[in-house]
N, C-alpha and C positions, 0 to 999 in steps of 0.2 A: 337385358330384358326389354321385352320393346313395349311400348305407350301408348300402342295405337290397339283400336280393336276393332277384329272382324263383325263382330254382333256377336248375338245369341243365334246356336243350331237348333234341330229339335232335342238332341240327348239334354242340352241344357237346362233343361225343363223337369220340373216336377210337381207333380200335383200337391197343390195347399202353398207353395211359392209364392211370396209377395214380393213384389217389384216397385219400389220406388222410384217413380220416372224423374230424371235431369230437368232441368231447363225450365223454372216457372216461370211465366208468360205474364205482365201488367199489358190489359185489353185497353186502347186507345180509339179514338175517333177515326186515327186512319187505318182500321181493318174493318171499320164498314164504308169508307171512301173504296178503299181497294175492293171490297167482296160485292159494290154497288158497280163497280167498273169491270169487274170479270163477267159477271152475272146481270141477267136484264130483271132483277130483285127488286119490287116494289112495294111489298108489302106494307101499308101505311104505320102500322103500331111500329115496325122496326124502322121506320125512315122519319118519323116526328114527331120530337118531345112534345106540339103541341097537342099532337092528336094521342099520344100515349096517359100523357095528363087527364084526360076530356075521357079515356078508360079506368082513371082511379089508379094508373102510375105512374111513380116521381118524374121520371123520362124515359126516353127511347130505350128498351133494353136492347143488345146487340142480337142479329140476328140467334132463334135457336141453333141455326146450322154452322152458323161458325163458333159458336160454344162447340158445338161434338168436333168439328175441324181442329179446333185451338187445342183438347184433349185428347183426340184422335194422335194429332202431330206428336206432342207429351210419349205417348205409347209406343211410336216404329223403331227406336234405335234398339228397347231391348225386346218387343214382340216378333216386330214384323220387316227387320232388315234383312232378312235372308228370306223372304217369304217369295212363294212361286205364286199366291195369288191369295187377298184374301177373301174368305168365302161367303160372312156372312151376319147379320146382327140380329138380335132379338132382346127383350126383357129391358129396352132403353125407357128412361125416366128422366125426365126435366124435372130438378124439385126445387127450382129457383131462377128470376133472371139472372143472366151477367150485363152488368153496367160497364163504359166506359171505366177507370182509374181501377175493376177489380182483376189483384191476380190470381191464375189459376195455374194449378200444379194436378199431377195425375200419379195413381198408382192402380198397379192390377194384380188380380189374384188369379193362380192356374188352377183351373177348376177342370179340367179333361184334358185329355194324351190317347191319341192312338194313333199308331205306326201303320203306314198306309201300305199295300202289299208288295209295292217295286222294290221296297226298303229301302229307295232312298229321301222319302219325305216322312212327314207326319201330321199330322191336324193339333192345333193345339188350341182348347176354350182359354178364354179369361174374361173375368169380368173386371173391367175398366172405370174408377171413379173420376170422374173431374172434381177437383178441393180449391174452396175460396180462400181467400188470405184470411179469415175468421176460422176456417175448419170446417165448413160449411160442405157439404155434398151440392155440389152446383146440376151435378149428373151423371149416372150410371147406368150404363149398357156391358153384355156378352158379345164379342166377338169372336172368329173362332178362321182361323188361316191357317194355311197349309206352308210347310217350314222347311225347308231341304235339312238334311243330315252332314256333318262335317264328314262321318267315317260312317259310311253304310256299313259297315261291318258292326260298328255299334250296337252293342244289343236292345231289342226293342223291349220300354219300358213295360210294362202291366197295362193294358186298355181300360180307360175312365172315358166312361161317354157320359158328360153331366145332364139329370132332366133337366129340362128347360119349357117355362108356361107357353102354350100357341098363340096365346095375346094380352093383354092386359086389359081389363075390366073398366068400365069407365070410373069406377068407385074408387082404382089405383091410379088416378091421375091426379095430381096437385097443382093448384091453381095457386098462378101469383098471387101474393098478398094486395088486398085491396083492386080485386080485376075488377070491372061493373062495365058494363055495356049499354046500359041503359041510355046514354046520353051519346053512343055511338050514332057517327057520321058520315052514311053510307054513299055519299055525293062525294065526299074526300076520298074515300075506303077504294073508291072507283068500280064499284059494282053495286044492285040495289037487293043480291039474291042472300036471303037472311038463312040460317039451319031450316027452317019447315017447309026452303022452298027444295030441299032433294031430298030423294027417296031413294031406299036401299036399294041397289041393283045396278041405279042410274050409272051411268056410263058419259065422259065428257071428254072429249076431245079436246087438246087445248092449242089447238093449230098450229102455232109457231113453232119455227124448228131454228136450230143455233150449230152453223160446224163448228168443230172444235181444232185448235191450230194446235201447232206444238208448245210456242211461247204463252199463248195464255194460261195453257195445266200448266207446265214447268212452272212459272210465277205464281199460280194457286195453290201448287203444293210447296214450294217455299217458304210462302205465306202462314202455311200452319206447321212450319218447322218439320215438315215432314221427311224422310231422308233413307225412303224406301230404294232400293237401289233400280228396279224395275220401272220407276219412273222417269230416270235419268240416264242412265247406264245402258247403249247398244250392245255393248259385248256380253251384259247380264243377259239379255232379250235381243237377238238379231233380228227378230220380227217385227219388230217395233218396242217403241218405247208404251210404255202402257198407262192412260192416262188415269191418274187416282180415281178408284169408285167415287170419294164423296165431291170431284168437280161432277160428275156425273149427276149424282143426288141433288145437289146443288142447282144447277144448270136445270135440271127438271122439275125442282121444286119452285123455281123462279117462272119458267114455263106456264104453271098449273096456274100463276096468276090468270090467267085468263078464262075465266069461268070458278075461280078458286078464291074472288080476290080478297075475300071477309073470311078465308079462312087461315086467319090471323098468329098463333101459336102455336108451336111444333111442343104438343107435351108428353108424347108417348110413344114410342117406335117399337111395334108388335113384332115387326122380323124381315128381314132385309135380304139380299140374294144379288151377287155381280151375274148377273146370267151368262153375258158375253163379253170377250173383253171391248173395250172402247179404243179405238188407235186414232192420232191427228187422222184428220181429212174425213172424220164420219159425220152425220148430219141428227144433231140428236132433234128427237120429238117425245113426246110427251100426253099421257092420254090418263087419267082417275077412273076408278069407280067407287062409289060410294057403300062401302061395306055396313054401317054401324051407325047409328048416331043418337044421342042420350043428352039432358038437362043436367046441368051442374050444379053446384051448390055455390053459387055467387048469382048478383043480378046481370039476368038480361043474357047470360054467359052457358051459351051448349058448345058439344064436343058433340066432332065428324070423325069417323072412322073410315079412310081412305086407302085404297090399293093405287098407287103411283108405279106406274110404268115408262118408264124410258127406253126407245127403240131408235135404230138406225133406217126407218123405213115399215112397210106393213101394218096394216088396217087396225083402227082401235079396237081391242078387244080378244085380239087373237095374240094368243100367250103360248101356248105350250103347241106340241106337236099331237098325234093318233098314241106314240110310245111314252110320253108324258111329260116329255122333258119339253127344255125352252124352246121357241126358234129359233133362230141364229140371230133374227136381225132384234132379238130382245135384249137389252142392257141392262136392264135396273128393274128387279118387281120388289118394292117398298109396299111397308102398310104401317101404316102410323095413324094417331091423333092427333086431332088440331083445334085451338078453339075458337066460335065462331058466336056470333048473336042469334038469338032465341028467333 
């Protein structure tokens, strides 16, 4: 009997299936040394206890983004190790920080199955929880990847296409315990542009662009225990190796600093999309628009509602093609919440 295993196919799968993921993770000071070293991430709240204090919390919480990375990683051995791509997030919720010394463990639930018409992949939803060592819901997102088949001759399950919300409301977002703003310090923060200074519509470029090599994804996704075989593995993908969407998300979220810089916490992720794939040697860039933006129920404390784009090339603003679809040179259309000073 052999000990080893290929993963999960798509027949493996059945809708209302709970998956309790392996390997719980105790978060350390050096995965935000390492995620400050892949990434040009400056976010002030997530780089200093002083200035996290000076917002009404204890210390530096670790970046939002490698909370989802750290549970993200939790997820590929039984979602998405056989996965030809995956496609997409929605319904994501922060309902707590992650501190240095807290461990975080992950399970998902299969909420939709449908067999794609080649018969030999399939789509499969789950919704994915990150869980604190208390039992705590740290956060919960849908993801939803396309899964090769071991035996396309398999028969194709019953089709479940789960509904899913278009965005989350600013009323569904939860605020750190004890956030306040009030006594924020926008000379540290490194910009002086507060929430009333953008308006829905606005559009920002955010200049800087970052290639991407092979060894820095490969040690990214490492880093989040990730063990997707399409990241690492030429003969899975003789085109290239394919570098994880969330160094992408990542890399372009760190990007948005510049014009972005006070916008502080990542608390809601409305719905995500890998447009194209990303291979070593591309030049990624990075351009917002401001969708949404609403007052919160803490001091000093609003929320922005952001379209994050990442592209390899091609003028801010220009996203889709005449037939609807993406351009090539788009990577990443993200929309998320962040929060930001009144």
């Amino acid at each position: 009997m052999s000990k080893t295993s290929a993963g999960r196919f798509f027949e493996d799968y059945s809708v209302g299936q709970v998956i309790d993921h392996a390997v719980p993770r105790t978060v350390s000071g050096g995965e935000r040394a390492l995620h400050h070293a892949l990434y040009p991430a400056r976010h002030a709240l997530h780089s200093s206890d002083v200035f996290a204090q000076a917002c009404g919390l204890p210390a530096s919480p670790i970046d939002d983004l490698m909370a989802f990375h750290l549970v993200f990683g939790k997820t590929v051995p039984d979602i998405s190790l056989n996965a030809v791509a995956n496609l997409g997030y929605v319904e994501g919720r922060w309902h707590r920080p992650v501190w240095p010394g807290d461990t975080l463990r992950a399970r998902s639930t299969v909420i939709g199955l449908k067999q794609n018409s080649n018969g030999k992949t399939g789509v499969v939803w789950v919704r994915s929880e990150g869980v604190n060592q208390h039992g705590q819901i740290v956060l919960d997102y849908v993801r939803w990847v396309m899964v090769r088949k071991r035996d396309a001759d398999a028969p194709a399950p019953d089709t479940v296409v789960p509904e899913l919300r278009g965005a989350l409301d600013a009323l569904d977002l939860v605020l750190p315990e004890g956030l306040d703003f009030t006594r924020y310090d926008f000379t540290l923060a490194g910009e002086p542009h507060r929430l009333r200074d953008y308006t829905v519509g606005e559009v920002i470029d955010h200049v800087d662009g970052v290639t991407v090599e092979e060894a820095e994804h490969m040690l990214a996704t490492r880093l989040w225990q990730n063990t997707a075989k399409v990241h690492f593995d030429l003969t899975v993908r003789p085109e290239g190796r394919l570098i994880y969407g969330g160094h992408v998300i990542s890399m372009a979220r760190a990007l948005s600093f510049n014009g972005l810089a006070n916008a502080q916490m990542i608390v809601g992720l409305n719905g995500g999309a890998h447009a194209n794939p990303c291979l070593a040697g591309d030049t990624i860039r990075a351009w917002s628009e401001v969708l949404d933006v609403a007052e919160c129920d803490a001091p000093g404390v609003g929320a922005i509602r952001l379209r994050l784009v990442a592209t390899k090339g091609g003028e801010p603003s220009t996203l889709r093609g005449e037939d609807g679809r993406y351009l090539p040179h788009v990577l990443l259309d993200l929309d998320y919440w962040a929060l930001m000073p009144l």
